[in-house]
Each structure stands twice: as structure tokens, then as C-alpha cells.
N, C-alpha and C positions, 0 to 999 in steps of 0.2 A: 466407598467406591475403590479400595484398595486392593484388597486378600489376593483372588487369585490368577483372576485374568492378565493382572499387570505381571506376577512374578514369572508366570510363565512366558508373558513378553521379553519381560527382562531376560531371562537365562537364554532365549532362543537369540536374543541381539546379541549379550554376553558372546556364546558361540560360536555367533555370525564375525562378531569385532574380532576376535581373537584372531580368525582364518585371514581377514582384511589384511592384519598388521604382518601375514606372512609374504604383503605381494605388493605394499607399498614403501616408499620409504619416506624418513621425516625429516630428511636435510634443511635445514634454517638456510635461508639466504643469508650469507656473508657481510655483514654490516654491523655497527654499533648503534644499539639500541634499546628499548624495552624486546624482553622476553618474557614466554610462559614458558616455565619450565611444571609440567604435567607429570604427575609421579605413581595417576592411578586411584586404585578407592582409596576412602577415608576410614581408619579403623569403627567408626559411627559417626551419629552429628550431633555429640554432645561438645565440640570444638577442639577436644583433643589432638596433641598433633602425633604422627607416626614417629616414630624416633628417629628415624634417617631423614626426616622431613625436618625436622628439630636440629639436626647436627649439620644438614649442608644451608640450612639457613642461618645458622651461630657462624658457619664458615666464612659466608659472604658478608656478613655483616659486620666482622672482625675488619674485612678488610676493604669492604664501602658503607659508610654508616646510612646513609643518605638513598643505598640501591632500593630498596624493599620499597612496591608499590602496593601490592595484596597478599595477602596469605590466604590459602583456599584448604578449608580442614573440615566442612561440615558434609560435602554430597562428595567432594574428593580429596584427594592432596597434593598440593603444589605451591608455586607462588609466581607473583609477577617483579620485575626485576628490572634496572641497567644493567645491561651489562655489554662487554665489548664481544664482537663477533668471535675472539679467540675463548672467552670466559664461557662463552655458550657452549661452544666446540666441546670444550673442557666436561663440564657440569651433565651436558649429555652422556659423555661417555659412564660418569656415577650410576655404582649399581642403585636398584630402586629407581631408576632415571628413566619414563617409558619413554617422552620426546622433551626437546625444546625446539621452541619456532619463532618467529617475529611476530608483533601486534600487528595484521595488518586494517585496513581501513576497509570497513564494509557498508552498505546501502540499504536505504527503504527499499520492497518491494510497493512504492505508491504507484430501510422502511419498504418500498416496494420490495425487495428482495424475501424476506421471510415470507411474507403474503404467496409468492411465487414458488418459493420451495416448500409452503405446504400446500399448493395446490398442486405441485407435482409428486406427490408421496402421500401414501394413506398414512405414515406417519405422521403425529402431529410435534411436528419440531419444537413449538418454543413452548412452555409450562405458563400460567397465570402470572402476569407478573408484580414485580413489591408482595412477594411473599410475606405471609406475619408468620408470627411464633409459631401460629396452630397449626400450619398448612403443612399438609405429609407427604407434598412432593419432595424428591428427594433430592432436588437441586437448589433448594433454600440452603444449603448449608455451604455449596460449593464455591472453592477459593478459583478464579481464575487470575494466573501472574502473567502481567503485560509488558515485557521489554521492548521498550521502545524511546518516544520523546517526550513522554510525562502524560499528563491530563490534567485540564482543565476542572479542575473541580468545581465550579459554579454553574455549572453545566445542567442544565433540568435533566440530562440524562442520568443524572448521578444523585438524584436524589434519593432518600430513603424512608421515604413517607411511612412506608407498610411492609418496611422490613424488622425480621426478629433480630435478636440481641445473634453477637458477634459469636462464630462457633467458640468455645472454652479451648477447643485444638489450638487455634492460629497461637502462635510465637512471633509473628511477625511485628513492625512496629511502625509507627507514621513519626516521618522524621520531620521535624521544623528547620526551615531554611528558609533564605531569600529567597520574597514570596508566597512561602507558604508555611500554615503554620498547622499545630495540630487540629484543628479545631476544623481543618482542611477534612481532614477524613469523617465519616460516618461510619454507618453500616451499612453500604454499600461499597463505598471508597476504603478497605478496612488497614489497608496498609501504603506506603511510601516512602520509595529510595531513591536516592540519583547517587551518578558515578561520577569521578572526574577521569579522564584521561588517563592525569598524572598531574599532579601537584606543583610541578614547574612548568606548567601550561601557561602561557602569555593569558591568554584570556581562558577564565574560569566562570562556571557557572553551575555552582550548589543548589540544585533545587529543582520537585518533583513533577514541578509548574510547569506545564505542556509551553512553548513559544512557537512551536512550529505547525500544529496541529494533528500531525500524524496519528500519533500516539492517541489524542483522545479520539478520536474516529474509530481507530480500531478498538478501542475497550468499550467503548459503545455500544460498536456493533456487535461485540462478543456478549455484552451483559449490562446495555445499557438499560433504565427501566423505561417502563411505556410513557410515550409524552406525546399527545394528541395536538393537532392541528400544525406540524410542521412542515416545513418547504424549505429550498430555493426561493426566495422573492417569488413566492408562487406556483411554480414548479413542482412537478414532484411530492403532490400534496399527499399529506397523508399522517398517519402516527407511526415517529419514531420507537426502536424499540431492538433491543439487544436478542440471541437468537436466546440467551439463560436470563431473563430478567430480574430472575433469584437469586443470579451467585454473586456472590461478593468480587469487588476487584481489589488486586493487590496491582500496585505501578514500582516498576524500578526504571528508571530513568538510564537506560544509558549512551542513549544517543539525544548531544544537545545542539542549541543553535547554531553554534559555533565551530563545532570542532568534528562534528558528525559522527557518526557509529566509527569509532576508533577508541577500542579493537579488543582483541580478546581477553586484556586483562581486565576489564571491567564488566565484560561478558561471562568472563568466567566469574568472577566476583558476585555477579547477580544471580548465575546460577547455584552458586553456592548457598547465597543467601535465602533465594526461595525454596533449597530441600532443606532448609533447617526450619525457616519460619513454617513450612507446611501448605503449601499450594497443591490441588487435585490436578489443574489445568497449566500449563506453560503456553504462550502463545508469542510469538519470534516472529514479526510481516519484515525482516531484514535477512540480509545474507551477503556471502560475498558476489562478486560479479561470476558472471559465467566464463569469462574469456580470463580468471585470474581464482583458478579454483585450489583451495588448499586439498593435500589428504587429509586424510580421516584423521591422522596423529597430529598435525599440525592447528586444527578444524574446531575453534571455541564451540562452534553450535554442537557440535557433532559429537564433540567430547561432554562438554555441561548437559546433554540431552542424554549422553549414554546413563549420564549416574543418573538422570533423574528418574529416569523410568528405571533404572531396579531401587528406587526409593517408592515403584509405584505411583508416577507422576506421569501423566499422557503431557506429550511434546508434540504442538503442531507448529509447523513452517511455512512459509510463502515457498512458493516455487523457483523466484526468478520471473524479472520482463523482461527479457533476451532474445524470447520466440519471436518469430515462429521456427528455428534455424533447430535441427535436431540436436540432442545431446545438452541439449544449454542449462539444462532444468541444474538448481543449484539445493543446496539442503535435504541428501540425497541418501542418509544414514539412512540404513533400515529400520533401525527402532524409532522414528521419526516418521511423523503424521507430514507427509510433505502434498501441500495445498495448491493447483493450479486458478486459472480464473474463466469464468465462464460467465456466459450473459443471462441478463434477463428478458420479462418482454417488455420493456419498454423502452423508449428511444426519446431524445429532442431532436425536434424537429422545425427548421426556419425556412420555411419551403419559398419558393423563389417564382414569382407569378410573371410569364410575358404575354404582353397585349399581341393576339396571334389574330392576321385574317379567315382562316380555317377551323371547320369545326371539328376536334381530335375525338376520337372513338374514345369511352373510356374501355381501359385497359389496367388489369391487375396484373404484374408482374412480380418476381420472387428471385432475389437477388443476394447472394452472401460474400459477405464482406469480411472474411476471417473472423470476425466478432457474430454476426448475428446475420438469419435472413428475414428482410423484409416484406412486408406487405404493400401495396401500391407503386407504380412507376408513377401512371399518370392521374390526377383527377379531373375532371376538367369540370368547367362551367363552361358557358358562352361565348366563344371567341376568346378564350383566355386556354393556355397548356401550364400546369402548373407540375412543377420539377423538384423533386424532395431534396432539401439540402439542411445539412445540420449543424450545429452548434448551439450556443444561446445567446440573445441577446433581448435587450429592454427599450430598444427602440419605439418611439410611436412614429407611424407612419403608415399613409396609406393603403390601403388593402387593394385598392384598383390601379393595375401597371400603367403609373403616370409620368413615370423617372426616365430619360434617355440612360440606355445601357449598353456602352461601350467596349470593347475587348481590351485589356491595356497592352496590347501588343500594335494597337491603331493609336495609342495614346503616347509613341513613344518620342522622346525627344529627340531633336534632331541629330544631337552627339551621342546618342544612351547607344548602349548595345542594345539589338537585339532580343537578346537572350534575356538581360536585365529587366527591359522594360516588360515582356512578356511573363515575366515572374515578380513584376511590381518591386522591384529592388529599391532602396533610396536613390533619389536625383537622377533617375532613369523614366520619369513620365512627364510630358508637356502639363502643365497646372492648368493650362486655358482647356485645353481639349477633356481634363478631369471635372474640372469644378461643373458642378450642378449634377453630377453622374453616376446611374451606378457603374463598378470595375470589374470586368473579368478578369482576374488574374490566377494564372498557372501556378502548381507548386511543384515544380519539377525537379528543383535542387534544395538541400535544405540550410542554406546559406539563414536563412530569414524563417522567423516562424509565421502561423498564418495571421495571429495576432499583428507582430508587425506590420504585414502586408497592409493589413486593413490599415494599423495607423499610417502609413505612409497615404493611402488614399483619402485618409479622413483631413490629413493635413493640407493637401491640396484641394481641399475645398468638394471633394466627393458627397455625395451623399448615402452609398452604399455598396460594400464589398462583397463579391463573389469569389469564393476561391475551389480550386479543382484539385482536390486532394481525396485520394481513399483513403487513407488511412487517417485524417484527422479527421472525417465526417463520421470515422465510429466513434471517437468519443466523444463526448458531453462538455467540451470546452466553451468558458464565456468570453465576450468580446465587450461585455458594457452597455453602453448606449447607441452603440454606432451599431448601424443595420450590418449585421454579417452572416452570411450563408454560407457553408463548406457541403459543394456538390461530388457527386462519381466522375470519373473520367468517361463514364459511357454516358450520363447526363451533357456534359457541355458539348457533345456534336449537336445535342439539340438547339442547347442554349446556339453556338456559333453558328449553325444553322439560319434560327430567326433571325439574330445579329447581322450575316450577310445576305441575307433574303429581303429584308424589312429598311424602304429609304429611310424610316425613322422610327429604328428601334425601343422601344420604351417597356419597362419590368418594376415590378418591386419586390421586397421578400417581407414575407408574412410573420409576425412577432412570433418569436417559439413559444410550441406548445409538446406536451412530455406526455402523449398516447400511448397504451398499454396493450398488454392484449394479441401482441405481436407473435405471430407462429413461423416457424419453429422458435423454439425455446425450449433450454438452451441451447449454446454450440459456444466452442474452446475461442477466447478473446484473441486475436494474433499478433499479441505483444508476449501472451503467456510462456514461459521457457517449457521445451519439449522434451521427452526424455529421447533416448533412453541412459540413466546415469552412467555420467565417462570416468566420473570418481562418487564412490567407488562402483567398480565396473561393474554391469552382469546383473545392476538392478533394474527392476521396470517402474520407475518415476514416470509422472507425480502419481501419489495412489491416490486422488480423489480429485473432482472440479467442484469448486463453489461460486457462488458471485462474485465479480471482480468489476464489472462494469458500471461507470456512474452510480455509485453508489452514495447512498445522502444517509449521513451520519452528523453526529455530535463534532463540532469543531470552536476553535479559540475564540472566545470574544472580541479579542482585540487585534483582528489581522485586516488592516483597514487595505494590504493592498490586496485581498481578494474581494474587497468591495466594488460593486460598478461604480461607476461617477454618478455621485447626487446621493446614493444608498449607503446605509449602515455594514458593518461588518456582518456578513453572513454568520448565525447562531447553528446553522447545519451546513453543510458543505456537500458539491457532488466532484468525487475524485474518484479513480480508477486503478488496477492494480493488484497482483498475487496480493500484495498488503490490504486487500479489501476480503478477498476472498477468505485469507487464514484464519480472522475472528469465529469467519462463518459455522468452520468447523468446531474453532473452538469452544464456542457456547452450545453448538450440540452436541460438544465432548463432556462438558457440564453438566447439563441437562441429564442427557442419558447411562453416563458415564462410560468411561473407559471398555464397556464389555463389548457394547454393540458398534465400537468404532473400529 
């Protein structure tokens, strides 16, 4: 999947970079600390170093033994460094010297999904998966490399029941650490690396072994194999399954529990490492912030992506969740697969039932919420108006509106503000007038999450929270056991409506259930960053949308606080996020390879 499509990529980016570096500059902010000092290609990647890359590192090393963090000599050449913001000043000016910059700190961009984009394309996205030796599709062979926070490897998405022997190309290696060991990897799993920061790092942690989950979500979703009969605690049923179920994963770790995606010399480290080991795919759901954008010279991704793709390596990105605000989109290199997030058709839904003296017409309404539009406003039964509200929870409780339901702005203490009580703030609700009740509460400021809210009603003796938020009813957030709905702001005139209408108002909300099938589908999530790119200028980002919304993937075993109360740690997880979307492309970069992307 190499020859010609890629080189021709490469030399028009080549090109494109050159003109870049005539209209930005790479001034390091002034301070003492790690640097990349970037020097440009690598004479090849048989580890060789260039000779000027040889002589201004004998230079610093004369005179800091202890500076030298990396050395980068296989996809480019450079290294990483202490050094004081004068020493940088200095070293930049060296000829062979194209920039140096600071490390800085960069972020996550955090099943149904494939079923959905190949019903929406006469292409058929994902290939047979657990490919054997015999099968002649041409994505059994493919390396996909995951920068991120490790993987779980005990993961049924990572097994490799019916896969063939390892390609004879990979150079790469599985490394034993705290954790993990070789015996970790397969032929699927076929390689793993983690970074550290820096070696004087207070808290260190060596090892390939996902803690945070991210990571294995998204290599999952890129190329995890099929695994039938998974959920959410029920939700979201269906078989998991990567969009390349064929290609192999390589994991380099370098963003850990601790210390977070910081920063580019370990970034660049990793990039280095997978054009030497041999990776077809690169796939990066991290970046920096939108409001703190490096140039292009300054830029690990931007620069570790340039060399890989004239190694012939396809590079896909997250876009940024900064959106919906224009220009925000981040990972905005042209030679860079840069990934927006977009929905599916399906939704949770914890819809919210009030006992109404009136019989409501039913009525189908279609309603967008930057994420997705809807199907139904109202459904009704018999004297009952039922009001779609979302999130998830595991509540058992009555299906028929038996529960008095109270506004918490009628709930407020006599000293509370206002404003507090009405957005269920702590020690801002009378306990007498909550206890036994469901809560309307406002989300007007974001002082308090909505999770909160509820627990602050759950502790005074509530028995169920309603919260009025758009922007947290698009996504797929859980609440546990406690009854929680997140409604529209054009829903609760009705809800406050029956509330002041009704001498004794009474509702319940109905255990979420995750309905499919929802039109239109897609439309751009409105957390996703927008283009049009500010650095570098003049591009049109992001060039593609994929899934991004509640997405249910491969996640940690042991993360007991995304467990509800009473339940196990979720074995698949629903999270959201350009970092959901980026796999998406990447395993159909895999799959098909590099020509038709």
C-alpha cells in the first residue's frame, strides 16, 4: 500500500511545507526547559545520525551530561533536550537548525457506528474479520500505530483467534514493563511502546498498559476484532468490532495517567519509532488546544506526520472539541487526514412521563441539536404527555407518573439564592420540600455538572432528577442508579407548564433505552472544532466527518469509577469525541489503503 499514491502525497505536502515556513515563524517562548530542537529529514532509517546532528549533540553533551532526552534519527533528525531559554536561542540560530520550540502539553480529543456507515455507502467499509493466512484481502497485513494512552490487552477486542502470522516487514517490538509483558502482545496486538516525559519526572510510569482507557477505545475502534453480544449494561447491544478487523495494532504509549500527553519529545520519539518499525496507518485522537495553537515548525504532530507520509505512512488526526466556534479545528497540516465528529442514528433516551388531565394529539416533531435531529417531540398514551429527555440511567422505577414533581426553584431555601436554588446548587434546596420528589433543575451556569445536580438531589432524599440542558441531552452521559433525565429548553415550558397548572403535580422518567434508526443521520456533533484552519492559514479543515458520538468500544477492566453503583466495571464504554471519530477513518485507511483516502 505504499509506491505511488503516498509519494506523490508526500512531495505535494513537501511543496506545500516549504511555502508555510516562508510566512510563519518559530520563536520558542522564553523560558528554561525541555526542547525539540528539529533539524529536518533523516539521511534514512537505518538509525544513522547526519553529521551536524552528531556534532551539535557531542556539543551539548560536553557541556550537560545529564541534557539529552531523545534522539530522533530514523523518519527525521533532531533531539530532545534541557536546555535554558538562552541555549535554545543559541542552537536555533546553528546552521542545519530548521526550529527549536518548548514541549508543550497537549489533550485527548475524548459497534453501531460501522453498521451505519455502511448503510450509508454502497461501499462496504469493513473487510471479514480475524483474517487467516489464506484470506487475500488486502488488509490482513496492515500495521495500524495508535498514539495514545496504551491498551488493554486482555481485551476480547484484541484477540487473535484467526489471525495469520505476523508480516516478516514489522521491525517493531513489544516491550516488557510494569504490567505488561511480552506475552501481552499477539498477532493482533503485534507491537508496544510507552514514553516517559522525562526521566526526572516525580511520578513515572513505564508501561504499554492502558489506565485510562482512551487509548484502547480507539484502537479498537480502528481494528478491533468482532466480538459478539456486547453492551453498556444492556444498551447499545450489538457486536463489537473495529472498521480493519484485519490489521494488526502497533500501541506506543505516550500519553500516561499521570502526567498527560506532554509533549513533543515523546511525540516525536514515537513518531520516529513507528517510520522505522514500519506502520501503513498512524492514527493521533490528541492535539493541542485550539485557543494555544503551535506553527507548523514548532508543531510535533505536524512535523512527526510530515516525515511519515514521505515514508509513505497515511496520518489521521482528531480535529479538536472546541466547536462549534469557527477556525478552532486543530491538526490542520495538509499532509494530515484531519478527522471531524459526526452522529449516528442512534440516541439514549430517559424520557420523562407526567400524569396530564388532557388528551395531547400525538405529534412528530424534528428538532436539531448541533449533534443530531430527532424524531418524536410527543408520544402519548392516555392522559399521560411524555417528553424525551436523555442520558442514561439504571434506575428501577415506575413506568406510571406516581412521583410528586417539583421545580427546585419552588424548593428553595429560605436563605439560598435564587439563582442557586434554581440550578440545584449545594445547600441551596429546602430537604423537606425535596425528599420524596422528582427535581426540576436549570442548567444555566456551569458552576456544577449535571451529574452533580442530581447528586445533590439524590442526597436530600429526592427520588428523581430532571435537568434542562441542550447541550448535555446530546450526549450519552450516565448518572448510575438515581433516576436522571437531561431535557431541551423548549421541553421544560411544558414540563413547567403541568407543574404550575396541576394542584398536584406527579411524573416519572422511564429507564433509558438506545433506539436506532433516527433520520437524519448524520450531522457535525457541536462540540466538533470548525475550520477554516488559522494555522496554517488558507486551509479548508477538517477534510472528512466520522463518528464521534457515544460511541461503544473496547475499554479498561478495571475502572471501577465508571461503574454505576451495585455494577462491575464496564468491559465496553460509550464516550464521545473527534478521538472517536479519528479511528473511524483510520481502519478504513487500512482496509482500503492510502489510494482511495
Amino acid at each position: 500500500m505504499k509506491p505511488l499514491v503516498p509519494f506523490i502525497f508526500s512531495l505535494t505536502s513537501f511543496l506545500i511545507y516549504v511555502s508555510l515556513l516562508t510566512e510563519i515563524g518559530g520563536a520558542a517562548e522564553e523560558k528554561d526547559g525541555v526542547y525539540i530542537v528539529y533539524m529536518g529529514a533523516a539521511p534514512s532509517t537505518n538509525g544513522s545520525l547526519r553529521d551536524d546532528h552528531a556534532q551539535l549533540m557531542s556539543s551539548l553533551l560536553k557541556r550537560k551530561k545529564d541534557a539529552l532526552i531523545h534522539s530522533y534519527k530514523n523518519g527525521f533528525t533532531g533531539f530532545a533536550a534541557h536546555l535554558s531559554a538562552d541555549e535554545a536561542h543559541s542552537i536555533a540560530k546553528r546552521q542545519g537548525v530548521v526550529s527549536v520550540f518548548p514541549d508543550p502539553v497537549l489533550e485527548l480529543h475524548t459497534t453501531r457506528s460501522w453498521d451505519f456507515l455502511n448503510f450509508q455507502t454502497s461501499v462496504v467499509i469493513d473487510s471479514n474479520p480475524g483474517l487467516n493466512s489464506n484470506s487475500t484481502s488486502h488488509d490482513s497485513d496492515a500495521i495500524i500505530g495508535i498514539l495514545d494512552t496504551g491498551i488493554w490487552p486482555e481485551s476480547e477486542s484484541f484477540n487473535d483467534k484467526a489471525m495469520g502470522p505476523i508480516p516478516s516487514r514489522w521491525n517493531g517490538t513489544c516491550a516488557a514493563a510494569q504490567d505488561f509483558n511480552t506475552s501481552n502482545c499477539n498477532k493482533k496486538i503485534i507491537g508496544a511502546r510507552s514514553y516517559d516525559v522525562d526521566e526526572r519526572s516525580v511520578i513515572r510510569y513505564h508501561s504499554p498498559r492502558d489506565m485510562v482507557g482512551h487509548g484502547t477505545h480507539v484502537a479498537s475502534t480502528a481494528a478491533g476484532s468482532e466480538v459478539q453480544g456486547t453492551s453498556y449494561y444492556g444498551l447499545a447491544a450489538g457486536t463489537a468490532k473495529g472498521g480493519s478487523p484485519g490489521s494488526r495494532i502497533a500501541v506506543y504509549r505516550v500519553c500516561s495517567p499521570f502526567n498527560g500527553c506532554r509533549g513533543s519529545s515523546i511525540l516525536a520519539a514515537a513518531f520516529d519509532d513507528a517510520i522505522a518499525d514500519g506502520v501503513d496507518v498512524l492514527s493521533l485522537s490528541l492535539g493541542s488546544s485550539s485557543f494555544i495553537k503551535p506553527q507548523i515548525t514548532d508543531d510535533p504532530i505536524a512535523l512527526g506526520a510530515f516525515h511519515a507520509v514521505q515514508h509513505g505512512i497515511t496520518v489521521v488526526c482528531s480535529a479538536g472539541n472546541d466547536g462549534p466556534d469557527p477556525g478552532s479545528v486543530v491538526n490542520a497540516a495538509p499532509w494530515i487526514i484531519t478527522v471531524a465528529a459526526s452522529t449516528i442514528d442512534r440516541d439514549f433516551e430517559s424520557d420523562v412521563i407526567l400524569g396530564d388531565n388532557s388528551v395531547i394529539k400525538v405529534v412528530i416533531l424534528f428538532f436539531i441539536l448541533f449533534l443530531v435531529f430527532q424524531s418524536v417531540g410527543f408520544v402519548i398514551s392516555l392522559l399521560l404527555t411524555r417528553t424525551q429527555g436523555g442520558g442514561i440511567h439504571f434506575a428501577d422505577i415506575q413506568k406510571s407518573p406516581a412521583y410528586p414533581i417539583i421545580y427546585a426553584k419552588s424548593a428553595k431555601k429560605k436563605e439560598a439564592d435564587v439563582n442557586d436554588s434554581r440550578n440545584c446548587h449545594p445547600d441551596s434546596l429546602d430537604q423537606e420540600l425535596v425528599k420524596g420528589k422528582i427535581v426540576v433543575c436549570e442548567h444555566v451556569d456551569n458552576f456544577y455538572s449535571v451529574s452533580e445536580k442530581k447528586d445533590e438531589v439524590k442526597k436530600l432524599g429526592g427520588v428523581g432528577a430532571v435537568v434542562i440542558d441542550d447541550e448535555s441531552r446530546q450526549l450519552a452521559s450516565s448518572y448510575g442508579t438515581f433516576p436522571t433525565s437531561v431535557i431541551r429548553t423548549e421541553d421544560n415550558t411544558k414540563v413547567l407548564s403541568y407543574i404550575n397548572s396541576t394542584k398536584n403535580p406527579v411524573a416519572t422518567i422511564l429507564r433509558t433505552t438506545s433506539p436506532t434508526k433516527y433520520t437524519p443521520a448524520p450531522t457535525i456533533a457541536y462540540f466538533s472544532s470548525r475550520g477554516p484552519s488559522t494555522i496554517p492559514k488558507n486551509i479548508l479543515k477538517p477534510d472528512i466527518a466520522a463518528p464521534g458520538v457515544n460511541i461503544l468500544a473496547a475499554w479498561i477492566a478495571n475502572d471501577t469509577a465508571e461503574a454505576p453503583e451495585g455494577k462491575e466495571p464496564p468491559l465496553y464504554n460509550l464516550i464521545s469525541g473527534t478521538s472517536m471519530a479519528c479511528p473511524h477513518v483510520s481502519g478504513i485507511a487500512a482496509t482500503k489503503g492510502a489510494a482511495i483516502v
